[in-house]
ZAMARGU-4260 file (C-alpha; in steps of 0.2 Angstrom, whole numbers, plus 5000, padded with zeros to 4 digits):
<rodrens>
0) 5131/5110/5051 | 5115/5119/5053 | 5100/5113/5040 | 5083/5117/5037 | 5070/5110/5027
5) 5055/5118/5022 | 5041/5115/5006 | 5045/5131/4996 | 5034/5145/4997 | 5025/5158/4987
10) 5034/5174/4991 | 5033/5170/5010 | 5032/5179/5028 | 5048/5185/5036 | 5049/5169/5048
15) 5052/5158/5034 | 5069/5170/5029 | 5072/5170/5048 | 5074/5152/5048 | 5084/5153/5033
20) 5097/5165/5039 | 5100/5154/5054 | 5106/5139/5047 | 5120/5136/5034 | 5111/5125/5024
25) 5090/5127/5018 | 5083/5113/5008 | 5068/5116/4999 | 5058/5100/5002 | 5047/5099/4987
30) 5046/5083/4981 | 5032/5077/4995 | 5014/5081/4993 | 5006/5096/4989 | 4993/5104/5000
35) 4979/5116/4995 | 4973/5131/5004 | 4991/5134/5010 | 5006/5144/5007 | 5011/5135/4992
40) 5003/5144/4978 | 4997/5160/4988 | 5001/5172/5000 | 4995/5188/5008 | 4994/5207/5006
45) 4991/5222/5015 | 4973/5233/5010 | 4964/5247/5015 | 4952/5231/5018 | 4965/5221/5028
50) 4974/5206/5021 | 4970/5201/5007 | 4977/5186/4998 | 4986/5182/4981 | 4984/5165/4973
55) 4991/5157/4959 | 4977/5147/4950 | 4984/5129/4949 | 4969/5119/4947 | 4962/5107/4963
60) 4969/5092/4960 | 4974/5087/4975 | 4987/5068/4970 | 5002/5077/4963 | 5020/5082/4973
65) 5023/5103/4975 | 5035/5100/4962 | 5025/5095/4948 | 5009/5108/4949 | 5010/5116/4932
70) 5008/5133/4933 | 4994/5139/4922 | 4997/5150/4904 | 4983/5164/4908 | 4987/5182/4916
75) 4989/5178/4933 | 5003/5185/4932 | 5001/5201/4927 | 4985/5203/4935 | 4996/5198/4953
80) 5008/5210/4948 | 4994/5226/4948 | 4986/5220/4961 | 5004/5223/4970 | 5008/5239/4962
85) 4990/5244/4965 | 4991/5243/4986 | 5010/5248/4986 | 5016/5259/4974 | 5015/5272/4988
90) 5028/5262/5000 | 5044/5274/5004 | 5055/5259/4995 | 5043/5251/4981 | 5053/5261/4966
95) 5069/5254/4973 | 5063/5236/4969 | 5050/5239/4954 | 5061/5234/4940 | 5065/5217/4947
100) 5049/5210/4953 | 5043/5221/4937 | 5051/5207/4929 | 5050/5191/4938 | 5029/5193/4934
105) 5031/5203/4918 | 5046/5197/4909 | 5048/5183/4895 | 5051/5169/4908 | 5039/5159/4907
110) 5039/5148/4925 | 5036/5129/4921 | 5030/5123/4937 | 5026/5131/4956 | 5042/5123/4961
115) 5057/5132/4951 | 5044/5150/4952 | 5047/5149/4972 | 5062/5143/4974 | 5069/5158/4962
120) 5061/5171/4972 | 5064/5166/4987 | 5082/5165/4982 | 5081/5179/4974 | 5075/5190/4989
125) 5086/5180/5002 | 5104/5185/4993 | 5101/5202/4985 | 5090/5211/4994 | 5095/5204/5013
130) 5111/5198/5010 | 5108/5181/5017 | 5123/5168/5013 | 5113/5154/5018 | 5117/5138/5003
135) 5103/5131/4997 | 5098/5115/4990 | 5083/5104/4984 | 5079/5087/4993 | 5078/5079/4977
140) 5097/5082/4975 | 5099/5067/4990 | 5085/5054/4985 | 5078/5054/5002 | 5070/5037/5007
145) 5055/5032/5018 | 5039/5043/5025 | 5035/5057/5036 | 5048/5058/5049 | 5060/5043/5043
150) 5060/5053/5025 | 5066/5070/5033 | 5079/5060/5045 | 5085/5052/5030 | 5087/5067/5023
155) 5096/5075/5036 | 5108/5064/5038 | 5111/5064/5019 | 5115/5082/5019 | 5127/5079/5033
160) 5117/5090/5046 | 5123/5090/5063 | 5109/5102/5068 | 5090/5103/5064 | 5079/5121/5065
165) 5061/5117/5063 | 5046/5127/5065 | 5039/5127/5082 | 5022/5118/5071 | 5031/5103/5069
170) 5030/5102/5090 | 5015/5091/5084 | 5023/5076/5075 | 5040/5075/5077 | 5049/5065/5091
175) 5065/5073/5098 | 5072/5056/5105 | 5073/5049/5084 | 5083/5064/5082 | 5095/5063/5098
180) 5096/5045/5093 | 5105/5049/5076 | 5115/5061/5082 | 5105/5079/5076 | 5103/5093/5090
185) 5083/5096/5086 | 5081/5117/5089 | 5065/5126/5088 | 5064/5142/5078 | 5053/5155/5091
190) 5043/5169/5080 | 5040/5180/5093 | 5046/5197/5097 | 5046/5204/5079 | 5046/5222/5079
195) 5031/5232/5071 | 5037/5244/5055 | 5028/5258/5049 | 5015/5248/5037 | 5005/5255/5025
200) 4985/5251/5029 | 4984/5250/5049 | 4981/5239/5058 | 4997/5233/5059 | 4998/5213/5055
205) 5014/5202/5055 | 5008/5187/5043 | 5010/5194/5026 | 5022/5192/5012 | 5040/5199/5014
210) 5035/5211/5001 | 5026/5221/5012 | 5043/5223/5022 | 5054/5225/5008 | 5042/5241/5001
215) 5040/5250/5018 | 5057/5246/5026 | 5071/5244/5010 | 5088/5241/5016 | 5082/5241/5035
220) 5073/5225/5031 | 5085/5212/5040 | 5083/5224/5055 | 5066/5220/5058 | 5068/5201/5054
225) 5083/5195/5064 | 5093/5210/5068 | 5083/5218/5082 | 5087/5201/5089 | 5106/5204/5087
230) 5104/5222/5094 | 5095/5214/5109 | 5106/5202/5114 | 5121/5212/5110 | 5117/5228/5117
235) 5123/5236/5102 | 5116/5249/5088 | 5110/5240/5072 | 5122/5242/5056 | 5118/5233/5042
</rodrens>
């Protein structure tokens, strides 16, 4: 079995739903220590100034795991949501997803911590609008034991993986014999090679939040995250 494991992320690039697509199995690792000035609480948009980012205000204490940073109770919120609406409410596709992000910032959910707000939308935009059947799951489901590489190995085999995709960052830490030595193929997820789409605010920039996809590309957004890749490989024309 393929498995990933990442720390959830706050509406994140199209790499992270790359990765997500290729394994069977993506466990949110969010019970491990939260890092500021990341991609937890805050992402990036496109501008007629550039990329700008969006950041949830969670305060700056630094000792607490991703899965315990309260979300705050003031108008971020709303305030992310016309900032959103502001830079792409001119996107060919931004009507047809309005109502459910209108929602998600707007609504009368009220998120009770940084955890369950990104693991919704990132579930949220990896089934309905790619149609990726990827399971997921949360590492505190398996009681993982030990640090650093010993806690994701545990993990892993835990969740019965056969198979590890990591980010090609992780090149920097982790030790392929530990994971030839309990029986998981170690595979390197490779960013590269993303084609460009018509983006709104040249020029044109890869890192930013799957948003920006969704509201320029709409239904052709899996195209331009793995299936160009298919098409490639395959020889054949892309058919969603």
């Amino acid at each position: 079995m393929r498995v990933a494991v990442i720390q959830s992320n706050y509406i994140p690039w199209k790499g992270y739903f790359d990765i997500i697509h290729d394994v069977d199995l993506f466990i949110f690792h969010d019970d491990i220590q939260y890092t500021k000035n990341d991609w937890r609480n805050r992402n990036r948009i496109k501008t007629p100034r550039g990329t700008e980012w969006i950041s949830i205000p969670v305060g700056p204490a630094e000792n607490r795991r991703i899965c315990d940073v309260v979300l705050p109770a003031s108008n971020w919120r709303a305030k992310h949501w016309r900032t959103i609406c502001q830079y792409y409410a001119r996107a060919p596709f931004f009507d047809v997803y309005k109502g459910t992000f209108e929602e998600v910032f707007l609504g009368p959910t009220r998120w009770r911590n940084l955890s369950d707000l990104n693991q919704y939308l990132i579930k949220l935009i990896a089934r309905e609008f790619l149609g990726i059947r990827t399971a997921f799951a949360d590492s505190r489901s398996y009681c993982p034991v030990g640090v650093k590489q010993d806690r994701l190995l545990d993990l892993l085999v835990k969740a019965g993986a056969t198979y590890y995709l990591s980010g090609p960052a992780a090149k920097a830490y982790i030790d392929p014999a530990r994971f030839e030595k309990a029986g998981i193929q170690l595979e390197w997820k490779d960013y590269g090679g993303y084609p460009e789409y018509p983006q709104l605010f040249p020029p044109f920039c890869h890192e930013v939040t799957v948003l920006d996809l969704l509201f320029n590309t709409g239904p052709d957004a899996p195209y331009y995250i793995w299936g160009w890749r298919d098409c490639r490989t395959e020889g054949t024309a892309w058919a969603d």
